[in-house]
N, C-alpha and C positions, 0 to 999 in steps of 0.2 A: 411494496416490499420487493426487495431485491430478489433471484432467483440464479442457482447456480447451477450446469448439467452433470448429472453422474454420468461419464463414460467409460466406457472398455479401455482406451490406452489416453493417456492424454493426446490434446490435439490444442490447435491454434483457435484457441475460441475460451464462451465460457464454462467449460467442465475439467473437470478433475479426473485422474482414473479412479476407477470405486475399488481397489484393492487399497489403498491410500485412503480414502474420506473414510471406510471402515474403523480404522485408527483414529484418526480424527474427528470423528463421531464418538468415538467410545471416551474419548479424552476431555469432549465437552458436557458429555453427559454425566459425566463424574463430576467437572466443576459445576454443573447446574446443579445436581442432586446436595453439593453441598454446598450452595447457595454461594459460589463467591463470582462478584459481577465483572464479567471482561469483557473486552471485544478481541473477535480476531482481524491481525492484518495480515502485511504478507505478499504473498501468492494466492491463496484464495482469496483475497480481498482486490489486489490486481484483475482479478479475473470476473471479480461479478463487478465491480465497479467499470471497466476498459474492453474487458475480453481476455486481457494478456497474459497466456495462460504459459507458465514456467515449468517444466519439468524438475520441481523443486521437492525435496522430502521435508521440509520444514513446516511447521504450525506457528505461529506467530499470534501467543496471548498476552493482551496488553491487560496488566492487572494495576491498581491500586499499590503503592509499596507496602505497608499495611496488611495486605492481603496474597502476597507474594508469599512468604511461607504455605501460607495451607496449599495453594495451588501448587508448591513442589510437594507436600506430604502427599494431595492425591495423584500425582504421579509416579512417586515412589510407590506408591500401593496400586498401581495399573500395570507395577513391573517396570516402570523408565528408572536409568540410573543416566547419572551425573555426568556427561561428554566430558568433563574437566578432564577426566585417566587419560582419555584419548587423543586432546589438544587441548590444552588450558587456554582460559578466556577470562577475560575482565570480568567479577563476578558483584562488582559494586553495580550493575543498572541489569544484569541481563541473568539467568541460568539456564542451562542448556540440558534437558535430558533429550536420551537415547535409549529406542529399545530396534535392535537390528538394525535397518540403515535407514529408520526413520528420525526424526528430531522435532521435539517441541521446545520453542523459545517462549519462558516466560518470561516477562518484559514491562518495569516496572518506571522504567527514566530511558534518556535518551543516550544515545552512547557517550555523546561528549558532555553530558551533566545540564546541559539547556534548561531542559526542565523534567519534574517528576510526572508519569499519570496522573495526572487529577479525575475526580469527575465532570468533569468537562467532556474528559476523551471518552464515558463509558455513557453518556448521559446522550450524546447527541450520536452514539452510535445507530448506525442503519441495520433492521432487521432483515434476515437472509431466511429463505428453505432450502435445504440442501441436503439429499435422502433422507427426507419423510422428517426432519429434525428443525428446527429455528434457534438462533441464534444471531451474536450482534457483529456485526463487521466495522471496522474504526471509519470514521467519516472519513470523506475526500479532501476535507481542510485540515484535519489530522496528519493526515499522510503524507500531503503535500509540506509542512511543517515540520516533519520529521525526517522526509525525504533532502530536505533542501541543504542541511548537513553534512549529509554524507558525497560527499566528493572528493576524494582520493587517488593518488595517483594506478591505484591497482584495482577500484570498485567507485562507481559514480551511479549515484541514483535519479540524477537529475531527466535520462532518457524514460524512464516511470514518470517523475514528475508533468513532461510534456507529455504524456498520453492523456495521464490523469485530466488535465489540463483541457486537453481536446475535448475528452470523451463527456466531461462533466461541466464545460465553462457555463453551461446556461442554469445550472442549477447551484451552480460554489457561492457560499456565502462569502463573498469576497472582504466586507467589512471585519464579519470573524475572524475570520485569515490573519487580515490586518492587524486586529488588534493582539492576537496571539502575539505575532510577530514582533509587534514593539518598536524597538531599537535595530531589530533586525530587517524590516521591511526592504532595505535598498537590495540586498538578498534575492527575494521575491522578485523587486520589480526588475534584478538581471538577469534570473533564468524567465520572465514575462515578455522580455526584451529579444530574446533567442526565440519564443514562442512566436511573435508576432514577427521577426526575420522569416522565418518558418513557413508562415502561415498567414501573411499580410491579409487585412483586413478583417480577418474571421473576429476579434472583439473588440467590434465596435459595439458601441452603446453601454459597454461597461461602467465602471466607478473610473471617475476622472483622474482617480491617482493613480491607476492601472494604464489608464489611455496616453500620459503623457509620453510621448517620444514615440507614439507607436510607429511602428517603420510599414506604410502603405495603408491606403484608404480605399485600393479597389476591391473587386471581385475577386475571391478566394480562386486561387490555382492550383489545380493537383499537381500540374507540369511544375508548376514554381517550387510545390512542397517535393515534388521528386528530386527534382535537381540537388535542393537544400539539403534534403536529408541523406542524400549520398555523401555530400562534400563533410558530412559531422561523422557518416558509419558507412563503411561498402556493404554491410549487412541488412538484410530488414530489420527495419525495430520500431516502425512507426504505426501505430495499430491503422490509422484513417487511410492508409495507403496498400493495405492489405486488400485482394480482389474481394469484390461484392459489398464493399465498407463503403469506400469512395471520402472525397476530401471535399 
């Protein structure tokens, strides 16, 4: 089981500030209490999955379409109203409440229509504690999946996806993936492509349709992945290159 740190202020690592999970805690207690099954992503799921920890005010519940209304009813009854007054938003895959400058996204499809939640995504969700509480967090081939979409000339999720990627490749169910993917696989194997640019050598022994093209067959380089990752961000954003993690 996964495990995530309640702290004092957020920080680079895996904890939340506890003035935030408090909310977030009381929002999933309520969906428990009336039985409707999610998982969270996100931010908190970046973060027990990778470390990556966002100074984000967002909840991100991925629910069933189906069961999308009740999870905005018990929101409205924990006091969140509708973000729509505040910024309107596409409200055919997503709903947004607001209570103060927090936000819970429930989340039923994906933004560009790909595909619905299924139980697939609530089914193979991973168990978390996180203050004194359990609950499900959306898998790594989930996320990766849904993540792979979104790139945008103003928002790219793809720098999440090479964490995920790093931080998880020994345990991804790579066929899963796959098969999710479908039609869209060539997708996958070019942000795989940029991973192993990145990060030469580090997945060998993978599934052969991941391996083809890989770019380098020697011994992983932290020097090689610094270099790379500069020339993509002048910023840090590579969790395996952060001190004390190592590449």
């Amino acid at each position: 089981m996964l495990g995530l740190e309640i702290v004092e202020k957020p920080v680079a690592g895996p904890g939340i500030a506890a003035l935030d999970i408090d909310v977030y805690l009381a929002v999933i207690e309520e969906a428990q209490a009336r039985e409707i099954p999610f998982a969270v992503g996100g931010s908190l799921a970046m973060a027990a999955h990778c470390g990556l920890l966002r100074n984000s005010k967002d909840l991100d519940l991925y629910v069933l379409p189906e069961d999308a209304p009740g999870m905005i009813r018990a929101l409205t009854d924990l006091g969140f109203e509708d973000y729509y007054s505040r910024l309107p938003y596409d409200r055919g895959w997503i709903y947004r409440a607001c209570k103060d400058e927090l936000i819970v996204d429930v989340i039923w499809a994906m933004a560009n229509r790909r595909a619905d939640v299924d139980r697939g995504w609530l089914e193979r969700a991973q168990e978390i504690e996180a203050g004194g509480k359990r609950f499900h967090l959306l898998s790594v081939e989930e996320m990766i999946w849904s993540k792979l979409y979104v790139f945008q000339r103003d928002r790219c999720d793809w720098p999440d996806i090479l964490n995920l990627v790093d931080c998880a490749r020994r345990r991804l169910d790579w066929d899963y993936l796959a098969s999710r993917l479908s039609d869209d696989l060539p997708l996958l194997k070019g942000i795989l492509q940029v991973y192993q640019w990145l990060r030469p050598g580090v997945l060998a022994g993978n599934p052969r349709w991941m391996r083809d093209g890989e770019a380098g067959d020697g011994v992983p380089s932290a020097d090689i992945t610094r270099r790379r990752a500069a020339l993509l961000d002048s910023r840090a954003w590579l969790v395996c290159l952060e001190d004390g993690n190592g590449c």
